[in-house]
N, C-alpha and C positions, 0 to 999 in steps of 0.2 A: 540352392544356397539357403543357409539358415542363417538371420540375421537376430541380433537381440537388440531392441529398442528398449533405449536406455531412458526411462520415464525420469522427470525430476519436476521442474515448474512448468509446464504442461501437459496437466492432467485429463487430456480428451481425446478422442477419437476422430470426429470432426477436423476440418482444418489444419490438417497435422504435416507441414513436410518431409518429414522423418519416418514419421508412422507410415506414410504414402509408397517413400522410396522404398522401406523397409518389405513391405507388402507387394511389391512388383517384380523383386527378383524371389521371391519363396516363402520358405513359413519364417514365422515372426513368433520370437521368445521375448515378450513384452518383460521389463522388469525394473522393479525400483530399490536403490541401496540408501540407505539413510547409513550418511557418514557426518554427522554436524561436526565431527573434531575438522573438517576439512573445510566449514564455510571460516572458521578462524575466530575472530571476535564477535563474529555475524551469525553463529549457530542460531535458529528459528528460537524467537520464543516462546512461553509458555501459550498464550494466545494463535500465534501460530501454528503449533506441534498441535493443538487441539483442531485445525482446518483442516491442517492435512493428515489426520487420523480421518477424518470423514471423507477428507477428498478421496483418499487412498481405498477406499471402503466402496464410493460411488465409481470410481474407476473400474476397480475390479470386479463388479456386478456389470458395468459395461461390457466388459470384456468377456465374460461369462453369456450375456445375451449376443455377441459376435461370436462366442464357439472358442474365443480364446482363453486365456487366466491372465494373470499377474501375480508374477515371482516377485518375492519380500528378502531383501537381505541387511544385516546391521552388517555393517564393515568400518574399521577404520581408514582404509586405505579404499576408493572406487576402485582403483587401478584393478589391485591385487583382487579385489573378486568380479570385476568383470572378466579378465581372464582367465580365473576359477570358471566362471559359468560359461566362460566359450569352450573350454574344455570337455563341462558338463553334456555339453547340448549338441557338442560339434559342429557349432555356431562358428561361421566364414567370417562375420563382418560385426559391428558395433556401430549405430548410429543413433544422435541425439540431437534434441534444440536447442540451440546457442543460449545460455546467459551471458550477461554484461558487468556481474559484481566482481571489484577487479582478483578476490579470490579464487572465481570460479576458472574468470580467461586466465589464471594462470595458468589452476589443475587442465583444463580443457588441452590446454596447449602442450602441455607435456603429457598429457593422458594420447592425445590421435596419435603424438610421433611414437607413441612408448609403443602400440596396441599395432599400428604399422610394422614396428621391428620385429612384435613378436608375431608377423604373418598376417594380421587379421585386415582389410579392409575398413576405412572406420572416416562417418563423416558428419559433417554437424548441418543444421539448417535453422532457418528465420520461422518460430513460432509464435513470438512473440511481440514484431514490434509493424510498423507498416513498412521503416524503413530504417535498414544496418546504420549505427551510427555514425560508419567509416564515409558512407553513402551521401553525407549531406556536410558540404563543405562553404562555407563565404566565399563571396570572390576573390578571398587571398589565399585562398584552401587550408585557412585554418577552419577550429571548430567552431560555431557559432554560440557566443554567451549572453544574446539577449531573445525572447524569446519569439516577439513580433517578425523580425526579418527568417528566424527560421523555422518557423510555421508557414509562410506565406512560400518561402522556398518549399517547402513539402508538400502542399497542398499543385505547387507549379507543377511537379513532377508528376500528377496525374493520378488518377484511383489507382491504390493496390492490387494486385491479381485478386481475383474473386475466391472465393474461399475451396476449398478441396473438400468433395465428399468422404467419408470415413469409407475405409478400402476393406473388400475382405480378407480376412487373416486365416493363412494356414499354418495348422499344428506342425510345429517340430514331428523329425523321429522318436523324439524323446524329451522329455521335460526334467528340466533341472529342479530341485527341492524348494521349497520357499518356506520360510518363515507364516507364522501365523500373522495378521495384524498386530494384536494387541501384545504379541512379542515387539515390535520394534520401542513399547514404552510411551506414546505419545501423548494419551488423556492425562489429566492432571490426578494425583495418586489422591487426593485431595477434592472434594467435589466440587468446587467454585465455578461450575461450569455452567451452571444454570439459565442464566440470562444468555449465552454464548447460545444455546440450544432452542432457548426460544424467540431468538432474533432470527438465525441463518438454518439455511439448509445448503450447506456443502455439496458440488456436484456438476458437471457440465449441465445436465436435466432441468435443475434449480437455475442454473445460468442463461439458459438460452430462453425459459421463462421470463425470468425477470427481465430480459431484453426486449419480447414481446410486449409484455405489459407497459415496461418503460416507452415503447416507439408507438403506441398504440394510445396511450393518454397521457403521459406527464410530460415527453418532450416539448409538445405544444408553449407550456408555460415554464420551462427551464430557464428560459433567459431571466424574466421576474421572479421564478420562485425560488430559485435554488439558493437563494445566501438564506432563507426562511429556515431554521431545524425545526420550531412550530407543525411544517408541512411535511410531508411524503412527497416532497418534489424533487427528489434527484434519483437515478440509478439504484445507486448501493450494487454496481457491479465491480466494483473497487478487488473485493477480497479473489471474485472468480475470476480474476484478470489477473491478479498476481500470481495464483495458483495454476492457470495456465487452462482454468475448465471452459473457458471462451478467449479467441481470441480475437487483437482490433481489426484484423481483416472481415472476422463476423460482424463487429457491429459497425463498421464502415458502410459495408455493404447492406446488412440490411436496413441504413436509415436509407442508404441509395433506395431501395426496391420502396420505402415506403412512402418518401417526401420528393425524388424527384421531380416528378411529374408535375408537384400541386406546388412545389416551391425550389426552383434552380439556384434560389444560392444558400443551399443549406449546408455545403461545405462551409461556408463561413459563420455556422449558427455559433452559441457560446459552447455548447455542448462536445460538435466538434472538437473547438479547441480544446477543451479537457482532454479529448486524446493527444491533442497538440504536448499539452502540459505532460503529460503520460512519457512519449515519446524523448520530447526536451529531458527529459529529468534523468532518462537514459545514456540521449545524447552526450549530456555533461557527466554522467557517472563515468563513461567509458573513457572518455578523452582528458577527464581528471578525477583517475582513480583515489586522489588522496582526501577527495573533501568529508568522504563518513566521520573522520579525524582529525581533519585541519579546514579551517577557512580557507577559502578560493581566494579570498583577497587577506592576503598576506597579513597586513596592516593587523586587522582582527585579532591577530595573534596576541598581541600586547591589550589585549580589552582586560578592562579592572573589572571581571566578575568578582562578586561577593562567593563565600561558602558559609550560608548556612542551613543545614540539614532541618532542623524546623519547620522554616520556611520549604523549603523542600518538599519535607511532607504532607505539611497543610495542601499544599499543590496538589501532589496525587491521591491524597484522598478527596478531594473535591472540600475543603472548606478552608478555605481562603475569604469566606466575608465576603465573597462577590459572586451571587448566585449564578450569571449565566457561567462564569468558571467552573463555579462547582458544580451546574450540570454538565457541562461538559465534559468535566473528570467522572463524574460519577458514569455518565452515558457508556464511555469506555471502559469503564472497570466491568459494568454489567455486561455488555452487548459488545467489547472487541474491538467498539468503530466509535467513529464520535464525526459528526456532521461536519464539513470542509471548513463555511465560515466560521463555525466555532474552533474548528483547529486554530486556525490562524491568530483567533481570541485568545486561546490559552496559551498558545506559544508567546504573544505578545506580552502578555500579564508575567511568565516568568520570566522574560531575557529583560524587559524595561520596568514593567514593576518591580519585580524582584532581584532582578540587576544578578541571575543567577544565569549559566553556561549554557546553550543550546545545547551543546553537546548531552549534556542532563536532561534535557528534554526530549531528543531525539532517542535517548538511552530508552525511558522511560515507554515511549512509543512505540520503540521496538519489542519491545515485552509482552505489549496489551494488545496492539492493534490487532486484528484477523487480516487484516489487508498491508502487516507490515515489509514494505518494499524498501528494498536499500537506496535505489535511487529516488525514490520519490520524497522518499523519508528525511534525506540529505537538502533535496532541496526546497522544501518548506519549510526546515525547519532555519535554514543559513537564507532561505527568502524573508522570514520574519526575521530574523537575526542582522539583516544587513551586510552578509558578510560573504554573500555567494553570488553568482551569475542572476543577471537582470533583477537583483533583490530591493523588496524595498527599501528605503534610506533609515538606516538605522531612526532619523530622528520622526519617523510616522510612526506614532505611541497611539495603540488604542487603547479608548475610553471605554473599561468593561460597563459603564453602565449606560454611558450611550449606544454601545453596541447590542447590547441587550434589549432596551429600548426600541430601536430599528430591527433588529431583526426578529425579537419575539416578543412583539407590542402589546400579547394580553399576557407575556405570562406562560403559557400553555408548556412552551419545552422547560420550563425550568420547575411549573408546576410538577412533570411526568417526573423530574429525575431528583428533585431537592422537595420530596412533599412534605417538612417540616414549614416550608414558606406556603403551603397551597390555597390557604384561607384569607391569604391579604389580596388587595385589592390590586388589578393590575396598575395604577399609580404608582404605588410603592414595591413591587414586588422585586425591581432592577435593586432599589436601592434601600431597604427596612431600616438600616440605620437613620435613616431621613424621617422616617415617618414617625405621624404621632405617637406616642404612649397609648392611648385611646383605641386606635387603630390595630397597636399591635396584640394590645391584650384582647379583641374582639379575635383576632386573628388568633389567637394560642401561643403566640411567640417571643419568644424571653430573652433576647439575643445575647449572648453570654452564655446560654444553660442550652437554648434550645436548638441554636444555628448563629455560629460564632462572628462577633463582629467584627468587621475588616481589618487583614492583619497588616497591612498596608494602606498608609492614606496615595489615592492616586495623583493627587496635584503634588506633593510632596515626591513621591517616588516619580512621576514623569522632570522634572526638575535634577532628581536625581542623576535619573539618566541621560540626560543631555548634558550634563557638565562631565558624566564619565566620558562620553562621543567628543566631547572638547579636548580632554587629558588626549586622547589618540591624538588630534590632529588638530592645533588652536586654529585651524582655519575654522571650523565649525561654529 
């Protein structure tokens, strides 16, 4: 039997249940179609398409030290050229790893019946999550929308199977044609890629490193350090999780093999739950496909955003007058990713500062991030928004400059990303508008000319926003 493994957001050899099955009945015609007119509104973006040009590149150099390749093809339709290439290869079967973006369980679902009719065997598997969405019900067996009871229910369920070693793969009779890489168009035609290249290295190899290192020193202090961007204390296994070059069944298990022993309730660390979070966010993608586009709670729908493009933009260029914001925009313009806590910062600054649409921020996100995930994406941005499953209450407004304060109390991350502010003194560096004249000119900074002053007052805009949470619902 000749089966073709259909690569997409699981870019590994490792851990693979597809890959596995694939490789026990025969040879395996590994292959990947970039069709984005098919993810719909959610086509990868330009951040993105730049990952998985590398991912795609690390893949197939895997594949190449397994004795195998990987077939490239642009299609608009999957259907139509995966059974083009079953044709090519006299390929029996078609198997792949489940996604959950409600795009894909569409095509998935008319793709196995379509591929069935026309003769072929074809079947999907769990690459990607600990446990099927369908899998984790409340005791009324609906789906669960808060996030405590259904973490604790997953965690009940017991470790995941342990991971699968990468299987040997035998060549086809024949090899179907493939595309070059840099035929499928993905780098940017445009070189703005610079910081992108010198932040990541795209790659299962790069991923199971950075997991080592991660379990090996920075777990320890995760619980404290990780709201810090100051520090190198978190992961940054974000982007090779979405891409599929590790998965949670690996780093389940390897914090099992390395903290067991020294400490039994490391299921319950904060870290853990991060995949808790991970999972959830899927959970609620699948069972309420419509929230990338609408609020989960209804009501939302009638919120009095503002439109203004200005404002807007000040946002995503980072100069908004509120430095930890604007390192945090800047962070992600250079490097793709922007650190958790400050997410949460900036998404707050423009749904209650700026009284402007989540959905514009979620847009925005999508474009930049290296690690842009449709579920996860959805629900922190409708968690700062108020408006989704277990979210916070619209009326918890952060204080960009007490949060800056708290979480980079000399200064350091905003020094790294806003070095127009680097010479003030960590006193004033949350808030320059405050500080003396004396101060700032010791400093070089001329606020108006050099780093713009805040284009929003916060006690003013937080006022704001609570009397828009009222117009919704005068109970408030």
């Amino acid at each position: 039997m000749t089966t073709i493994m259909w690569f997409r957001a699981d870019l590994r050899l490792t851990d693979h249940p597809a890959l596995v099955a694939a490789a026990a009945e025969g040879a395996v015609v590994p292959v990947f179609v970039w069709a984005p007119e098919e993810e719909r509104a959610f086509a990868p973006g330009g951040a993105s398409r730049w990952w998985l040009h590398h991912g795609l590149a690390a893949l197939a150099a895997d594949l190449r030290r397994a004795g195998s390749r990987l077939i490239l093809r642009r299609a608009a339709d999957s259907l139509a050229e995966l059974l083009r290439l079953a044709r090519e290869c006299g390929a029996d079967r078609v198997v792949w790893s489940r996604r959950y973006e409600p795009a894909a369980v569409a095509r998935d679902s008319l793709l196995k019946t379509s591929l069935r009719a026309a003769g072929l065997a074809a079947e999907s598997y769990n690459a990607a999550l600990l446990r099927e969405p369908w899998e984790v019900r409340n005791k009324s067996g609906a789906p669960f929308q808060v996030f405590t009871p259904f973490w604790r229910h997953c965690v009940a369920l017991g470790d995941p199977p342990a991971p699968l070693d990468a299987p040997v793969l035998d060549a086809p009779a024949r090899w179907p044609a493939s595309l070059e890489l840099e035929e499928l168009d993905l780098r940017p035609r445009i070189a703005w890629d610079e910081g992108l290249r010198e932040a990541w290295q795209p790659g299962s190899a790069a991923a199971a490193h950075r997991l080592r290192e991660f379990v090996h020193a920075a777990f320890a202090d995760y619980a404290e350090a990780r709201n810090r961007p100051d520090l190198a204390a978190t992961s940054r296994l974000s982007p090779h999780l979405h891409f599929g070059e590790i998965g949670p069944r690996e780093i389940w298990h390897a914090l099992r093999t390395r903290l067991e022993a020294g400490r039994p309730d490391w299921r319950q660390s904060q870290f853990v739950a991060e995949l808790g979070w991970r999972e959830f966010a899927h959970h609620l993608l699948f069972h309420f496909p419509s929230t990338p586009s609408e609020p989960l709670r209804a009501a939302y729908g009638r919120f009095p955003w503002r439109d203004d493009p200005a404002a807007l933009a000040a946002w995503q260029r980072g100069l908004t007058g509120y430095p930890i914001v604007d390192a945090g925009m800047r962070e992600l313009w250079r490097t793709g990713w922007m650190h958790n806590r400050v997410r949460m910062i900036v998404a707050s600054f423009l749904v209650k500062d700026l009284l402007l649409p989540w959905s514009e921020g979620a847009r925005w996100f999508w474009d930049t991030l290296v690690d842009a995930d449709l579920a996860a994406n959805t629900l922190g941005w409708q968690w700062v928004a108020g408006c989704g499953a277990d979210a916070a209450p619209y009326f918890r407004i952060f204080n960009p400059v007490g949060q800056g304060m708290k979480f980079d109390p000399n200064g350091d991350y905003v020094r790294r990303y806003v070095p127009e502010l680097a010479r003030l003194p960590s006193a004033w560096i949350h808030r320059p508008w405050e500080a003396p004249a004396e101060i700032l000119s010791a400093a070089g900074v001329d606020l108006g000319r050099h780093y713009p002053k805040p284009i929003v007052d916060h006690a003013a805009a937080r006022g704001r926003a609570l009397l828009a949470l009222a117009s919704l619902n005068p109970a408030h």
